[in-house]
C-alpha positions as CSV (number, residue, x, y, z in Angstrom):
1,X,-27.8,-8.4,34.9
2,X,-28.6,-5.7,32.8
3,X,-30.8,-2.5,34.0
4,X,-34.5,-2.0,33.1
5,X,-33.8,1.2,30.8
6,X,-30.2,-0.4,29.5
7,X,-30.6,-1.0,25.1
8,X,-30.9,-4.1,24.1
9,X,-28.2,-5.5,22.0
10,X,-29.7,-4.8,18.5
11,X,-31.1,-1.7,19.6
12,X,-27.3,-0.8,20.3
13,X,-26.1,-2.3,17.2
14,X,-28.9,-0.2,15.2
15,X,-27.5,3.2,16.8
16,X,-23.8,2.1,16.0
17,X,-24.5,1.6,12.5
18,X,-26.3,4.5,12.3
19,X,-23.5,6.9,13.4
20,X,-20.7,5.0,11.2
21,X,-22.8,5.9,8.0
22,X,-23.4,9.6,9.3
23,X,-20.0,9.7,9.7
24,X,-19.0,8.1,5.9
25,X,-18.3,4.9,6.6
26,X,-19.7,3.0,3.0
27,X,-17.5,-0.3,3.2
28,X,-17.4,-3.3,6.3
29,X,-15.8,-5.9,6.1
30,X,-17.5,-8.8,8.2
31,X,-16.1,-11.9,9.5
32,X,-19.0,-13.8,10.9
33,X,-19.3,-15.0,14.5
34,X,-22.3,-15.4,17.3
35,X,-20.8,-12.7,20.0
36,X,-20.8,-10.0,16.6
37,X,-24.3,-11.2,15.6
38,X,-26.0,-7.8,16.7
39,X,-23.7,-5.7,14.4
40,X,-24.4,-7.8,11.3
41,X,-28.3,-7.7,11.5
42,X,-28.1,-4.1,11.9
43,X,-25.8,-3.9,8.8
44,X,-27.6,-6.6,7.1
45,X,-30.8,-4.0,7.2
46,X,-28.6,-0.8,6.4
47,X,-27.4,-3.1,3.2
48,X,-30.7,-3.9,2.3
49,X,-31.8,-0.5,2.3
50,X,-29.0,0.6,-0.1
51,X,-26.9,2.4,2.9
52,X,-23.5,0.1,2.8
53,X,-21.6,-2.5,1.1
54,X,-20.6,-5.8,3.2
55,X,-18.2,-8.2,2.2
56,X,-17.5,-10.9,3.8
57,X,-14.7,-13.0,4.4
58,X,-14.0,-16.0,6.7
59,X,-10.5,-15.4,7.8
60,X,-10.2,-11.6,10.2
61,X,-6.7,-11.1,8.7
62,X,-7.9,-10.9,5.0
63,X,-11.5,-9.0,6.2
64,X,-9.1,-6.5,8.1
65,X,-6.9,-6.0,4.6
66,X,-10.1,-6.2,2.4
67,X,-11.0,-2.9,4.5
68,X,-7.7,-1.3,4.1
69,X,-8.0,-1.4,0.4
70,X,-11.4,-0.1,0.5
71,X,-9.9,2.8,2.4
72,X,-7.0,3.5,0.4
73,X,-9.3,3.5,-3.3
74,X,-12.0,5.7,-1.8
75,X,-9.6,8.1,0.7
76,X,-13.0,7.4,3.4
77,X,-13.2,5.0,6.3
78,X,-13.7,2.0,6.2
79,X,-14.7,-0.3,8.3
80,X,-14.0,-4.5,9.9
81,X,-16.5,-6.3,12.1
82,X,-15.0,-9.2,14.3
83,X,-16.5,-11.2,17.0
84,X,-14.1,-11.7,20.4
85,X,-11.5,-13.5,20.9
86,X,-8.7,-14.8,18.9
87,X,-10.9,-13.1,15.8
88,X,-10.0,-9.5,17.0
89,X,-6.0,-10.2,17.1
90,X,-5.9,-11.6,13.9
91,X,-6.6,-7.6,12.8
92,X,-3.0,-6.3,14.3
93,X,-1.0,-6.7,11.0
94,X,-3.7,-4.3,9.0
95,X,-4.2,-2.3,12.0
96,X,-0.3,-1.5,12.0
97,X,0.4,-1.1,8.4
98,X,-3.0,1.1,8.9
99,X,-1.3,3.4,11.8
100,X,1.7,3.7,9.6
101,X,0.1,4.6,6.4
102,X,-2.4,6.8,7.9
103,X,-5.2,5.2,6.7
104,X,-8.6,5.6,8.6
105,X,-9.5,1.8,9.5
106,X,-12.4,1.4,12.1
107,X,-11.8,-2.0,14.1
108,X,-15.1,-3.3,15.5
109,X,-14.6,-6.1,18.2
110,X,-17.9,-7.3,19.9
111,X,-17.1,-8.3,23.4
112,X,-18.4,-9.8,26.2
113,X,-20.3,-8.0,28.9
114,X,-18.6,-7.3,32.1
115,X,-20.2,-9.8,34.2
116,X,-18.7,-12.4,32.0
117,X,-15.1,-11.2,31.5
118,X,-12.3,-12.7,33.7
119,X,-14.5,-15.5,34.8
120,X,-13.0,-18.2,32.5
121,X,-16.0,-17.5,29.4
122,X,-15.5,-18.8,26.2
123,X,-13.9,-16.8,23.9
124,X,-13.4,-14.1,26.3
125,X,-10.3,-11.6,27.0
126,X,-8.8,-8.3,27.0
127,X,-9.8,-6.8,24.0
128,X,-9.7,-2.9,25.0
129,X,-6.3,-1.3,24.1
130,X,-5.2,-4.7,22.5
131,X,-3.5,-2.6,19.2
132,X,-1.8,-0.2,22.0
133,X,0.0,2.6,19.9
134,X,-0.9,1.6,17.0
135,X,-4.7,3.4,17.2
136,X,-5.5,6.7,17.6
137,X,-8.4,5.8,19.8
138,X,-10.0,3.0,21.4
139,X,-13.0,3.0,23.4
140,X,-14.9,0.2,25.4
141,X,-18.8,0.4,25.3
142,X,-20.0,-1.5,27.5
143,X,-23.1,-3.7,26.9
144,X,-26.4,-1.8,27.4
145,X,-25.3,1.9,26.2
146,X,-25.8,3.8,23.9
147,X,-22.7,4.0,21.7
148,X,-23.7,6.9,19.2
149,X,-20.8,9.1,21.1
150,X,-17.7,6.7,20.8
151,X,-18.6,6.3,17.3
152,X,-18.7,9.6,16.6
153,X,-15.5,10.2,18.5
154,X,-14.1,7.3,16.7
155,X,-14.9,8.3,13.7
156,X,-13.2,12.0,14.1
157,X,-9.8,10.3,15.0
158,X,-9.8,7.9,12.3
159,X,-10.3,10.6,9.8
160,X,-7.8,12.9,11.3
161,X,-10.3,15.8,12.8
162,X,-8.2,16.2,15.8
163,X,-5.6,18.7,16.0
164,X,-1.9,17.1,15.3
165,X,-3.2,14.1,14.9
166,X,-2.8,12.2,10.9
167,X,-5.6,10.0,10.0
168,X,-4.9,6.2,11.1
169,X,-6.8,3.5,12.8
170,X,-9.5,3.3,15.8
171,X,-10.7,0.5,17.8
172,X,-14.4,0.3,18.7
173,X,-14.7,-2.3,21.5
174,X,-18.7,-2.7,21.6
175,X,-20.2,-5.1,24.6
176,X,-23.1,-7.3,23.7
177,X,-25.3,-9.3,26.1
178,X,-28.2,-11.6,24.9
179,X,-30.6,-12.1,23.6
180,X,-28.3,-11.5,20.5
181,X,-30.6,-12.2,17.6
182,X,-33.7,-9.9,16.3
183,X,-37.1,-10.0,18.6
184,X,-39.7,-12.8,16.9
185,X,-41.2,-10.8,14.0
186,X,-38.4,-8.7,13.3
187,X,-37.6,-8.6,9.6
188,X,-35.2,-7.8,7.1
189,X,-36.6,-3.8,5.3
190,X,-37.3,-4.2,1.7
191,X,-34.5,-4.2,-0.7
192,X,-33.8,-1.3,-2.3
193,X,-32.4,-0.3,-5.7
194,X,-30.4,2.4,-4.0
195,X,-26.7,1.6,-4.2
196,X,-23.3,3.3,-2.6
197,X,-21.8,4.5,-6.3
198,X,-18.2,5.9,-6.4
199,X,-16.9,7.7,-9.6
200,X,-13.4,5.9,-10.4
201,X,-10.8,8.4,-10.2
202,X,-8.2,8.2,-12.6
203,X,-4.3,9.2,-11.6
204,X,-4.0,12.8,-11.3
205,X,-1.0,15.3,-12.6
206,X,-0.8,19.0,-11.5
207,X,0.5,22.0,-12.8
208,X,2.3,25.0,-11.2
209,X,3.6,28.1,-12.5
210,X,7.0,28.5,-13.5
211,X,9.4,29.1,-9.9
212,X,10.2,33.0,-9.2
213,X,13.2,34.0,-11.0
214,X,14.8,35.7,-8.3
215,X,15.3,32.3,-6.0
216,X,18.9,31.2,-5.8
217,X,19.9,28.4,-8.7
218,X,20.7,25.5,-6.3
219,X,21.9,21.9,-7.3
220,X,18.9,20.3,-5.4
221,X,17.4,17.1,-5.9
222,X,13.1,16.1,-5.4
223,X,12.8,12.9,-3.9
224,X,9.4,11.6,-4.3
225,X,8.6,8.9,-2.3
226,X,5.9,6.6,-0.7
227,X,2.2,8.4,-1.2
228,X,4.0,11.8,-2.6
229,X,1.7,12.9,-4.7
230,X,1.3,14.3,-8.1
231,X,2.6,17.4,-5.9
232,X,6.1,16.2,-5.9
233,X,6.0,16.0,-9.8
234,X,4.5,19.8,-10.3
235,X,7.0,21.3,-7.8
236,X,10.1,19.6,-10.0
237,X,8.5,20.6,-13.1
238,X,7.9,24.0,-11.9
239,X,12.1,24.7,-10.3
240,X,13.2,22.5,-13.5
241,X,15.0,20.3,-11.1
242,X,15.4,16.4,-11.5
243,X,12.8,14.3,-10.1
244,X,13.3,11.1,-8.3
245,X,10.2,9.4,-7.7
246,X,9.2,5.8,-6.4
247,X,6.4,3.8,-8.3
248,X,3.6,4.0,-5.1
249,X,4.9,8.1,-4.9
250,X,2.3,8.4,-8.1
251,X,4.6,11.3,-8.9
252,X,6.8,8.8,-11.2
253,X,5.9,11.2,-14.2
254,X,6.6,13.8,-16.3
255,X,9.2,15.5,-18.1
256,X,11.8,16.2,-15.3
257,X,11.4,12.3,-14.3
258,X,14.7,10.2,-14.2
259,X,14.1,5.9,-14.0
260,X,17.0,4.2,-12.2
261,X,17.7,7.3,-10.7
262,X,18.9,4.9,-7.9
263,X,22.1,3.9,-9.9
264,X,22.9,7.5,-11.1
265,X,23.3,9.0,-7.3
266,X,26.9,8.4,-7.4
267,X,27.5,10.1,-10.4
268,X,26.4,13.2,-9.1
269,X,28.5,12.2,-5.6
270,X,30.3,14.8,-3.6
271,X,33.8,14.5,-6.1
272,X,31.4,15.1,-9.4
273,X,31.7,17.9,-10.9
274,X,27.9,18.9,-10.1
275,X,27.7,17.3,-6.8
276,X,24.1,17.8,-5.3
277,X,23.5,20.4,-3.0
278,X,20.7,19.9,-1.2
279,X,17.6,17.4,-1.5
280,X,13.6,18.0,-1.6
281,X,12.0,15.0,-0.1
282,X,7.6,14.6,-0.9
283,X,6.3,11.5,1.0
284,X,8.1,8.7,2.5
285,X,11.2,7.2,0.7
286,X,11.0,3.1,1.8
287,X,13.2,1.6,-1.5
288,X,17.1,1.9,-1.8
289,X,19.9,2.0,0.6
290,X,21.5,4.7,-2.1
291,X,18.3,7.2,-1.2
292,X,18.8,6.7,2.3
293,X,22.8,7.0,2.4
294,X,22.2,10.7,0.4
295,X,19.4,11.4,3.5
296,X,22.1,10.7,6.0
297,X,24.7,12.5,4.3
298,X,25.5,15.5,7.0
299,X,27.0,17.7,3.7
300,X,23.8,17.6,2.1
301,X,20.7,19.7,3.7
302,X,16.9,18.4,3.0
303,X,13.9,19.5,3.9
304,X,10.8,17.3,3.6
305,X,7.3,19.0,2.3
306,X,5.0,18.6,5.8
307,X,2.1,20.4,4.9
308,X,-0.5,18.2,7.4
309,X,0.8,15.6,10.5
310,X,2.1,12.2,9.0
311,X,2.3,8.9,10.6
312,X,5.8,7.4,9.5
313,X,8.4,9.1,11.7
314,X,8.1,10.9,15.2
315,X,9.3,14.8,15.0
316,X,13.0,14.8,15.9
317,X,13.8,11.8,14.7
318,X,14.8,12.5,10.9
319,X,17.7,15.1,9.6
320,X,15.0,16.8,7.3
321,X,13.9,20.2,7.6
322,X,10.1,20.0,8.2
323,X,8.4,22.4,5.7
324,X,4.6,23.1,5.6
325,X,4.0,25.9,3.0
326,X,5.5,25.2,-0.8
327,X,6.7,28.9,-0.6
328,X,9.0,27.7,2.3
329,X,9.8,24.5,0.2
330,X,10.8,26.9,-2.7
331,X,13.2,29.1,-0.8
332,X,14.9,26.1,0.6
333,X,15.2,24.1,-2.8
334,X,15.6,27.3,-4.9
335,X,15.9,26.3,-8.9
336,X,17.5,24.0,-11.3
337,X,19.9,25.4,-14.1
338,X,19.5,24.6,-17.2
339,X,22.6,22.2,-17.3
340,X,21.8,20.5,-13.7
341,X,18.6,19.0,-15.3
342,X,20.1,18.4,-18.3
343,X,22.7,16.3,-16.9
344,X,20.3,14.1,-14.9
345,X,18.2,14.2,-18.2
346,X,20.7,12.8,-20.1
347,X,22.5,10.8,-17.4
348,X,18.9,9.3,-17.0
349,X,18.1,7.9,-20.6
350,X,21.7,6.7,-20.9
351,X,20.5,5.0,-18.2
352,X,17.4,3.4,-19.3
353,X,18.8,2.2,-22.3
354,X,21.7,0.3,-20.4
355,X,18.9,-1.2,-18.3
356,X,16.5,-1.9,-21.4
357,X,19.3,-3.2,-23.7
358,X,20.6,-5.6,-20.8
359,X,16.7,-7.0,-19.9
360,X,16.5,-7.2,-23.9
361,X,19.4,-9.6,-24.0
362,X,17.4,-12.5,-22.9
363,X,14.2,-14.1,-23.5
364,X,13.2,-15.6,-20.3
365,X,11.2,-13.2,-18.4
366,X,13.2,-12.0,-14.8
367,X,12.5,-9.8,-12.5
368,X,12.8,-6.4,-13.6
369,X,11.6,-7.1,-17.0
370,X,8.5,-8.3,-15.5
371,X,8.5,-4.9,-13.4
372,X,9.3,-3.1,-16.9
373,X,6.0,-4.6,-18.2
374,X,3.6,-4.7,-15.4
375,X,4.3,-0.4,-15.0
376,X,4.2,-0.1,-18.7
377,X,0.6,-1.6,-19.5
378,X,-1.2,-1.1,-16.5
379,X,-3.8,1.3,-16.2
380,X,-6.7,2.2,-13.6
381,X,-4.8,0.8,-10.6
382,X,-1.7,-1.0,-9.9
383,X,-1.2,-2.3,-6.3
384,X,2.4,-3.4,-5.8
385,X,3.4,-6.3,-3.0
386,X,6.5,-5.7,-0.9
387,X,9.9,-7.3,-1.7
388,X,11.6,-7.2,-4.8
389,X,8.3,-6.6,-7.2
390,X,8.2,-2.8,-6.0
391,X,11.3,-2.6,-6.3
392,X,12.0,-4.4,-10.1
393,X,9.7,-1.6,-11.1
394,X,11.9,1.4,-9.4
395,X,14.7,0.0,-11.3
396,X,13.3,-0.6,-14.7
397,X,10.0,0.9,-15.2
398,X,10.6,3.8,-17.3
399,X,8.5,6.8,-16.4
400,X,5.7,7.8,-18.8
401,X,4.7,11.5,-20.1
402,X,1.6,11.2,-18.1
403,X,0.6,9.0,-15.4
404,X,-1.0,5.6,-16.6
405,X,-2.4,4.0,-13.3
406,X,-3.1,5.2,-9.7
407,X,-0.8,3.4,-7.7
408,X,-0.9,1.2,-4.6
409,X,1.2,-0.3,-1.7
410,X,1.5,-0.8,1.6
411,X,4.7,1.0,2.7
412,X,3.5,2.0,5.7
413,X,5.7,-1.5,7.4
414,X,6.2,-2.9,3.9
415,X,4.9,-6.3,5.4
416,X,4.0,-8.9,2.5
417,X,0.6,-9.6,4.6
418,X,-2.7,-9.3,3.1
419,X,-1.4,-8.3,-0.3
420,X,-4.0,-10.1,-2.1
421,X,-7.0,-8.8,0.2
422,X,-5.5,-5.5,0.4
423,X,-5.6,-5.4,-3.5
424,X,-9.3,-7.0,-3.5
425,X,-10.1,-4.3,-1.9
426,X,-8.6,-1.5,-3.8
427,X,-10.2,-2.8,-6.5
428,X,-14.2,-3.1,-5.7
429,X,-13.4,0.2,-4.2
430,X,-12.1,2.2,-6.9
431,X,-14.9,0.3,-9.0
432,X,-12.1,0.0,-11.6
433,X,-9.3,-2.6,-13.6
434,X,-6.5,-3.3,-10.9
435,X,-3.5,-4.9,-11.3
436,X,-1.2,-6.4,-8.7
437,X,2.6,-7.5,-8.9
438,X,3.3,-9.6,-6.2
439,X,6.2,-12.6,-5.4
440,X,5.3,-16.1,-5.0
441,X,5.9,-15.7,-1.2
442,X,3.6,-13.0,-1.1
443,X,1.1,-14.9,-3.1
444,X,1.2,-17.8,-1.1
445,X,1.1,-16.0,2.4
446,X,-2.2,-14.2,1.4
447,X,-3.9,-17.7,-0.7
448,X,-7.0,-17.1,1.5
449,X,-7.3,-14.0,0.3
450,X,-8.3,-15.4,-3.1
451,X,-11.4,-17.0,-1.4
452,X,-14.9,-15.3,-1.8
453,X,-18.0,-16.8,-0.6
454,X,-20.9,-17.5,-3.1
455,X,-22.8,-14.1,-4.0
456,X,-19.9,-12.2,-3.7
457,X,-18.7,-9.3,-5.5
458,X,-15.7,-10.8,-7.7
459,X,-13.2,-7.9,-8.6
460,X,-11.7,-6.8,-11.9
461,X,-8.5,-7.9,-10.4
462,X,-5.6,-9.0,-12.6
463,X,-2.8,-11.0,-10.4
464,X,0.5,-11.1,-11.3
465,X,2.9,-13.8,-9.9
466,X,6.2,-13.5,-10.3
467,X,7.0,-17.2,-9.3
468,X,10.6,-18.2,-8.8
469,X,10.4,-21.0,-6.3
470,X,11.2,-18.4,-3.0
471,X,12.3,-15.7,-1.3
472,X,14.2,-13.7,-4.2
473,X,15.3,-10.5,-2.4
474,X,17.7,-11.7,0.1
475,X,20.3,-13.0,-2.4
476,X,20.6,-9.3,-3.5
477,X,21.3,-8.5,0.3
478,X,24.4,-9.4,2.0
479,X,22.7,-12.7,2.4
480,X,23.2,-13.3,-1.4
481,X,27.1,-12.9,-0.3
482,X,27.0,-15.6,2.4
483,X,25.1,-17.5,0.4
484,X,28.1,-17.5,-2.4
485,X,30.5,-18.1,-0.1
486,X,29.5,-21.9,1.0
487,X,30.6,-20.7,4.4
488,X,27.0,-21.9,5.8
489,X,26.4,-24.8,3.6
490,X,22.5,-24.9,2.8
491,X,21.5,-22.6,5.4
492,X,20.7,-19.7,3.6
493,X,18.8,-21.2,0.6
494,X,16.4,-23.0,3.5
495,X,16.1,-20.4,6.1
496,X,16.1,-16.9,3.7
497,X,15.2,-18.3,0.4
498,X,12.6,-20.9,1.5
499,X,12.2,-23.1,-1.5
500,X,9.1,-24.5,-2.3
501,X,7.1,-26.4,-5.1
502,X,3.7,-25.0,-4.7
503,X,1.3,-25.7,-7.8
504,X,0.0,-22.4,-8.3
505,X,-2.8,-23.4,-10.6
506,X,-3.7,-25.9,-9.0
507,X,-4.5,-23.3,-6.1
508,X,-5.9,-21.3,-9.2
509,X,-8.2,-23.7,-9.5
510,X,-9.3,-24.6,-5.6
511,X,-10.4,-20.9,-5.1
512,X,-12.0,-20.9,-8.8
513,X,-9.6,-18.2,-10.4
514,X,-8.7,-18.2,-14.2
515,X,-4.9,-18.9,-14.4
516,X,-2.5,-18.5,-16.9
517,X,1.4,-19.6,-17.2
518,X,4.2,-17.8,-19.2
519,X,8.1,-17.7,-18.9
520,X,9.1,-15.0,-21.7
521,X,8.7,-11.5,-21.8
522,X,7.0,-12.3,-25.0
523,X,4.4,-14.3,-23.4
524,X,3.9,-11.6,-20.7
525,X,3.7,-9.0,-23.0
526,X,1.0,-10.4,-25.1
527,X,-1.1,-11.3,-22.2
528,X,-1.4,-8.1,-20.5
529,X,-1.9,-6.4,-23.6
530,X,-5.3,-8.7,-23.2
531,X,-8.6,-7.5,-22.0
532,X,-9.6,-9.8,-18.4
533,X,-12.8,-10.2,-16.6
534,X,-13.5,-10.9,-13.1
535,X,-10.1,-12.5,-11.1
536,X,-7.1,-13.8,-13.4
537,X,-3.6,-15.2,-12.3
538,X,-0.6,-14.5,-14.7
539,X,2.3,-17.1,-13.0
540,X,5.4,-16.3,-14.5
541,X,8.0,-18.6,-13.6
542,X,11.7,-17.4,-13.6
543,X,14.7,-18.4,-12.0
544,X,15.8,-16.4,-9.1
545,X,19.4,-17.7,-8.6
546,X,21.1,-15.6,-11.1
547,X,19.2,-12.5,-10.2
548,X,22.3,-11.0,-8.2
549,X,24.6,-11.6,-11.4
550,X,21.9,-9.9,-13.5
551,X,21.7,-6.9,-11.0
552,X,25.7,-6.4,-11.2
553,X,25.2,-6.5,-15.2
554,X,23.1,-3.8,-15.0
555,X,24.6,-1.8,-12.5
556,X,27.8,-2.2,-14.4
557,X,26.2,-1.2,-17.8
558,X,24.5,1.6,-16.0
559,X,28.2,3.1,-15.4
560,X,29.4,2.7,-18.5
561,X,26.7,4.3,-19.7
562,X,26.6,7.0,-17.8
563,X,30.5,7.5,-17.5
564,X,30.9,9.2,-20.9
565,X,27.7,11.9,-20.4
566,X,29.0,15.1,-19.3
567,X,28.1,16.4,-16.2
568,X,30.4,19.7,-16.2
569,X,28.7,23.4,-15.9
């Protein structure tokens, strides 16, 4: 029973939300339930008075990827309100890609008190320490106490204020005993025309002075990938050394930048005659087996641009040289000459052409054409699902002069979960036109995320489907081989490429979405060269089964391409 002097559940919840606004937190994500009740009445009356943002969402998995968007477009907390139970596990996969990426997602789980817990109560269990390693704090408040301090505490580990420690996710674990529900007479504030208002920032390019003549001319590489940064781009630019940059590095710019850069690592192998000498790595690379084979290679030293703690690899555990200063970077990459950038130039655009001239061959829209198109008209943001979308557009999106669109993905465990809330969410919190490539797997393992309850905001969100009836990217693994082979009859088709014969706008339609069908790159073309409002789905329907034969036409027009440009001091 609780104490004379303990708070009474609102009164707790009041001080909670209190200390998450002092401490930024603008966005929550609420999935309703009784035992959570205290938390959205005091949010309720902080979004009345113009302090937050709620959006709410049924399903915990999609609220906990709606919040991870919100964080990634605004770079602040944000934060996803559960009630016990089942409700708080459902937040693991966003919690993990969260502790990967580094992103500062603040988990609150209402609980049970004490007296109640291991006595059999519904909808009661161990919630404390439930997402184990993947937090950077979690702390139990039991019911009755004032919680401004573990907020606060919270708070400072989520947003990476503790000393070797990146940003990443916290779990608040707040205890609530009843009454649960405002006292008689309690009421809702006034509402206020004070709202949260974000600038939309647009993709961002740097510049850096030319590199000090007197470093060493060195055959290096830049690898730019996952979250590298317009950094990346300036430090290539700068050492006029070739720049190989993923599409979610938003470094995939610039003069020095080379598109299938993936295909052309071989021509600059150890037997070349300009082999590469040693490799500058910005961000996390997540894409190619090529990138990783030239990380592993024992002949080639690398160093990777540290300059704060990072989430994605323990120390020790990767063959890079951990840098933290761009002076040190410089000394280790030295600079480009001018006929080691030339040779990737030129080795790059013989390059794109073999790819474009190849996609141009046909009509029907595939998957790197799609990619192609998607990178080249999208502007504001671009989220990009996991699997072979990403990856289309590392292969055939050919970089621009400047940046177009800031871009999005979640590479922290490149898990197709939550793509669509995770894009719903980037895109009411950048405030700004998003676009998101996604498979049909993808699409259909986040449908819910589609659903938002009457009165809620509805995103400028343009979704883009790339629909081929399954899994597409393991028949360019060695299941694709296998596969060919008949050795195990159907098997691979069923258990890899899981067919299906979903009718997307029909699903369109169930969640009230504008959908529209094409199967050229004609078709596609024309409708994202059109202006959208509110949510619209762009199926495109192509045939994944001779995907791996168009891959091996490429790659092989890529080397003949390639074979005749001179790569020779």
């Amino acid at each position: 029973m609780p104490e004379p002097d303990e708070l009474g559940a609102l009164d707790a919840a009041r001080i909670a939300v209190a200390a998450l606004l002092t401490a930024g937190v603008r966005y929550v994500a609420v999935a309703p339930g009784s035992r959570s009740a205290p938390m959205a009445y005091a949010l309720a009356e902080a979004d009345a008075a113009g302090r937050v943002e709620l959006l709410v969402r049924i399903d915990e998995r999609d609220a906990g990827f709606t919040a991870l968007g919100l964080a990634l477009a605004t770079g602040a907390p944000a934060a996803v309100l559960t009630t016990s139970g089942t409700a708080v596990g459902n937040l693991l996969p966003a919690v993990m890609e969260a502790n990967h990426a580094a992103v500062p997602l603040v988990v609150i789980s209402a609980d049970r008190p004490e007296e109640l817990r291991g006595t059999g109560a519904n909808q009661t269990t161990a919630q404390l320490d439930l997402f184990g390693d993947h937090v950077r704090f979690a702390v139990d408040v039991p019911a009755g106490h004032d919680p401004q301090r573990a907020v606060e505490t919270a708070l400072s580990a989520a947003t990476g204020a503790f000393e070797d420690t990146p940003p990443g996710p916290v779990q608040l674990n707040l205890a609530f005993r009843d009454p649960l529900v405002p006292a008689p007479g309690e009421r809702l504030p006034p509402e206020s025309g004070r709202r949260v208002y974000r600038t939309a920032r647009g993709p961002l390019a740097l510049d850096f002075p030319p590199a000090d003549t007197g470093l060493p001319e060195r055959r290096t590489v830049v690898l730019a990938g996952h979250d590298a940064g317009p950094v990346a781009e300036a430090f290539a630019r700068a050492h006029r050394l070739p720049l190989l940059a993923e599409p979610s590095s938003n470094a995939r710019f610039g003069p020095n930048a080379v598109g299938p850069y993936r295909l052309l690592l071989e021509h600059f192998g150890p037997e070349s005659a300009q082999p590469i000498e040693r490799v500058v790595l910005f961000g996390r690379p997540t894409l190619s087996r090529p990138v990783s084979a030239l990380l592993a290679r024992a002949d080639v030293p690398s160093a990777l641009y540290q300059p704060v703690p990072v989430a994605w690899y323990k120390p020790g555990r990767r063959a890079e040289l951990p840098l933290e200063t761009l002076a040190d970077l410089a000394d280790f990459a030295g600079h480009g000459s001018a006929a080691w950038l030339d040779a990737w130039l030129l080795a790059g655009a013989a390059a794109q052409h073999a790819v474009d001239s190849v996609l141009a061959g046909t009509a029907a829209a595939t998957g790197p054409s799609v990619g192609a198109l998607v990178w080249e008209h999208s502007r504001g943001q671009l989220v990009l699902g996991s699997s072979n979308g990403i990856r289309d557009v590392d292969l055939a999106g050919g970089p621009a002069t400047e940046p177009q669109a800031t871009v999005f993905a979640n590479r922290g465990l490149s898990g197709i979960d939550g793509t669509l809330a995770t894009a719903t969410g980037i895109a009411l919190g950048g405030r700004q036109e998003t676009t998101v490539l996604l498979g049909d797997v993808t699409f259909l393992h986040d449908a819910g995320g589609l659903l938002l309850g009457a009165g809620e905001a509805e995103p400028a969100l343009r979704i883009v489907v790339l629909n081929d009836a399954g899994g597409a990217i393991f028949g360019l693994l060695e299941h694709g081989a296998v596969d060919s082979s008949g050795r195990y009859g159907n098997a691979v088709e069923r258990l890899f490429g899981t067919p299906h014969s979903v009718d997307i706008a029909a699903l369109a339609a169930a969640y009230g979405v504008a959908h529209r069908h094409v199967s050229t790159t004609a078709e596609l073309a024309t409708a994202l060269a059109e202006p959208w409002q509110g949510r619209i789905i762009i199926e495109v329907r192509t045939d994944r089964h001779g995907l791996r034969e168009l891959h091996a036409r490429i790659r092989a027009a890529v080397g003949a391409a390639v074979a005749g440009v001179p790569v020779g001091e």
